[in-house]
C-alpha positions as a Markdown table, in Angstrom:
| # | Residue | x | y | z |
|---|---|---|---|---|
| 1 | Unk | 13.4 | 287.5 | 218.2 |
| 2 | Unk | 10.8 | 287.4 | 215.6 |
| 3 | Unk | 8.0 | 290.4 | 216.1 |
| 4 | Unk | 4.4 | 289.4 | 215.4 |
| 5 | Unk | 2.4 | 291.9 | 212.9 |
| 6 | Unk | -0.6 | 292.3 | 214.2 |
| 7 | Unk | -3.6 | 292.7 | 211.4 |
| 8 | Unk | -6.7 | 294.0 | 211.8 |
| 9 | Unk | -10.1 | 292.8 | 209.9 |
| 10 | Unk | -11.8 | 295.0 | 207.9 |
| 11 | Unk | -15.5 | 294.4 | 209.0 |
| 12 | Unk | -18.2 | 295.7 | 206.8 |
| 13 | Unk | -22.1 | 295.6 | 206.4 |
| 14 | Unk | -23.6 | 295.7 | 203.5 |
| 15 | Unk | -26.2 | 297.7 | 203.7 |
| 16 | Unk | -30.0 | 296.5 | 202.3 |
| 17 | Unk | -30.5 | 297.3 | 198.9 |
| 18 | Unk | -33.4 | 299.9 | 199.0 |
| 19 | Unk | -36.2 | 298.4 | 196.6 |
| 20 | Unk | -38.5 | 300.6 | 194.8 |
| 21 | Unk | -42.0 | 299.9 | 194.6 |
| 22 | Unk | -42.9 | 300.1 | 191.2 |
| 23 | Unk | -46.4 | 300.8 | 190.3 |
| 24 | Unk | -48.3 | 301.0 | 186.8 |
| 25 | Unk | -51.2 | 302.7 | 188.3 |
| 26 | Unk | -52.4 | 305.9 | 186.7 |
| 27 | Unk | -52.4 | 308.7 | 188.9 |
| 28 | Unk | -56.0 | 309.2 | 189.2 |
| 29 | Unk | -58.7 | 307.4 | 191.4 |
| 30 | Unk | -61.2 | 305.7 | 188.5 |
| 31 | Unk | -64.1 | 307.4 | 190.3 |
| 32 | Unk | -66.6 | 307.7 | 187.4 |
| 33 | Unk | -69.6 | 310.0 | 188.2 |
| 34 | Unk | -72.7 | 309.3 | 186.6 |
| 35 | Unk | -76.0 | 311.7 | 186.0 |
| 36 | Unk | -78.4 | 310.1 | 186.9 |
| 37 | Unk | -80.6 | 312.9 | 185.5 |
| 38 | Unk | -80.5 | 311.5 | 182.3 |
| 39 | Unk | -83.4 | 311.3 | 180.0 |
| 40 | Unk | -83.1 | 308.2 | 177.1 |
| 41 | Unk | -85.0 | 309.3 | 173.8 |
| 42 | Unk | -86.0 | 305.7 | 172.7 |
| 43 | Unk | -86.4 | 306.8 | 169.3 |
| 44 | Unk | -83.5 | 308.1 | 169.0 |
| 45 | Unk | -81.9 | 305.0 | 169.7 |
| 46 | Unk | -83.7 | 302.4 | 167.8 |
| 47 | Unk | -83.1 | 304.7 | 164.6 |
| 48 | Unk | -79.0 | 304.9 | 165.9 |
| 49 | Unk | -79.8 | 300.9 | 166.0 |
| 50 | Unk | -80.6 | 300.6 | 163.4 |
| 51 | Unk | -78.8 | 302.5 | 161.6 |
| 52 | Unk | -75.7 | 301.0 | 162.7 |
| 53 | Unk | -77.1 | 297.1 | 161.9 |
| 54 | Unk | -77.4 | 298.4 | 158.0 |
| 55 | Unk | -73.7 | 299.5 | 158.2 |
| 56 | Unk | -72.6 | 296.3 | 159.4 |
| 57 | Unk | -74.7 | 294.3 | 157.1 |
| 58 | Unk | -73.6 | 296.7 | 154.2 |
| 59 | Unk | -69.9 | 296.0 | 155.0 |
| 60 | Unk | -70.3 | 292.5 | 155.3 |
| 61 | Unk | -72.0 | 292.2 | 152.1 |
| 62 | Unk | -69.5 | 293.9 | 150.3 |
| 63 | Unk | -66.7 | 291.7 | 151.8 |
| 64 | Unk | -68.2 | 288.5 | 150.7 |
């Protein structure tokens, strides 16, 4: 008489692969405040203007 083995199946589940969300986003918000409080002294400016037109002329006149 010839006795049957009897085997069991190993069942298993794979389990889903947890997926982190990866983010390149600083940490803060980008909220910019702005005062608007503040006073523009034209002439100030214009001479900051115009001061930085003669340094761009200047350098390009020397790289020619």
């Amino acid at each position: 008489m010839v006795e049957k083995k009897k085997t069991k199946k190993k069942i298993t589940k794979k389990s889903p692969k947890k997926r982190k969300k990866i983010t390149n986003e600083p940490d803060d918000s980008g909220i910019i405040i702005v005062d608007d409080d503040l006073e523009i002294n034209r002439e100030t400016e214009i001479e900051e203007r115009r001061a930085y037109l003669e340094e761009a002329r200047s350098q390009e006149a020397s790289s020619d």
